[in-house]
C-alpha positions in Angstrom: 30.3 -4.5 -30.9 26.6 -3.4 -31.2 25.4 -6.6 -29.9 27.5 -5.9 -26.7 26.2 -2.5 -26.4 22.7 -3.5 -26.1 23.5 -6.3 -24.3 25.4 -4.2 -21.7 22.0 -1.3 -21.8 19.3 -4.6 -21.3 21.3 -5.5 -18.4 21.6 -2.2 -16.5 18.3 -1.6 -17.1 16.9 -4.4 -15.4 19.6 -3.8 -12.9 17.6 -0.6 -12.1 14.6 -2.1 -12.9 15.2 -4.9 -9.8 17.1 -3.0 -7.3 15.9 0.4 -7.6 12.4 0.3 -7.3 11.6 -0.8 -3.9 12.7 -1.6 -0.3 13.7 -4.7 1.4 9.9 -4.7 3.0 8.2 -3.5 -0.5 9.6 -6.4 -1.9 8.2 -8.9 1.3 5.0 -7.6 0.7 5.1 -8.2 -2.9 6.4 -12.0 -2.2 3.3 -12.6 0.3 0.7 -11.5 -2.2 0.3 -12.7 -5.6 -1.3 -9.2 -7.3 -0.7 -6.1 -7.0 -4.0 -5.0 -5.2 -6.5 -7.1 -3.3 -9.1 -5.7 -5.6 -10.5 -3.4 -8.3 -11.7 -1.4 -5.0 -8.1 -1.5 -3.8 -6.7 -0.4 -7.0 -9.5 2.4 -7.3 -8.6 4.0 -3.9 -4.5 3.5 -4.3 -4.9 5.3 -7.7 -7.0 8.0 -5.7 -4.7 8.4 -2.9 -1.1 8.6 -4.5 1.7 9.3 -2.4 2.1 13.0 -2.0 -1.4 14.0 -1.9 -3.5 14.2 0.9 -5.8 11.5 1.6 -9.8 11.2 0.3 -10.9 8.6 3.0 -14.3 7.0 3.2 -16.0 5.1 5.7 -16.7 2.2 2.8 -12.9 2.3 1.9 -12.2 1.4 5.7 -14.7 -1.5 5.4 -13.7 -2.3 2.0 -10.0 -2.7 3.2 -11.1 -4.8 6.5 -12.7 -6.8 4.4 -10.9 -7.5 1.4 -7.5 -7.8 3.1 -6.1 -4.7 1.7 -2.1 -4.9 1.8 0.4 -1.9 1.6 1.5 1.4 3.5 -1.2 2.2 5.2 -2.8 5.8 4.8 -3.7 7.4 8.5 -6.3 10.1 8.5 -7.9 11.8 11.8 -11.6 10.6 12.7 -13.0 14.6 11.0 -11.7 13.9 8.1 -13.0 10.7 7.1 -15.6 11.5 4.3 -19.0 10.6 4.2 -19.2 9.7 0.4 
């Protein structure tokens, strides 16, 4: 009986695990790259920039993402308020 109960809590929770946590096009983009970020660099500014917040753009994250192929939902910000440093 105990063996089924934890069998039956495993299993919903990677039920969750596989079907709640993204979208059909999430999951596309995580099937055409093999990491989670292109780079440390890309890792560093998606940490910096989490959903919710408002965006900290700078001119070397834009030439860091052209350049390193940066994947993901892109952040827009106006021309005035892309930061210097």
């Amino acid at each position: 009986m105990r063996t089924t109960h934890l069998r039956l809590l495993f299993g919903l929770g990677a039920l969750v695990l596989f079907t709640g946590c993204a979208t059909g096009d999430e999951w596309q983009t995580w099937k055409e790259h093999p990491t989670h970020f292109a780079s440390g660099d890309h890792m560093f500014f998606s940490t910096r920039n989490r959903e919710g917040s408002s965006p900290k753009v700078t001119r070397q994250d834009i030439a860091q993402a052209r350049d390193q192929g940066w994947w993901g939902k892109p952040i827009t910000v106006s021309q005035e308020a892309i930061l210097e440093r």
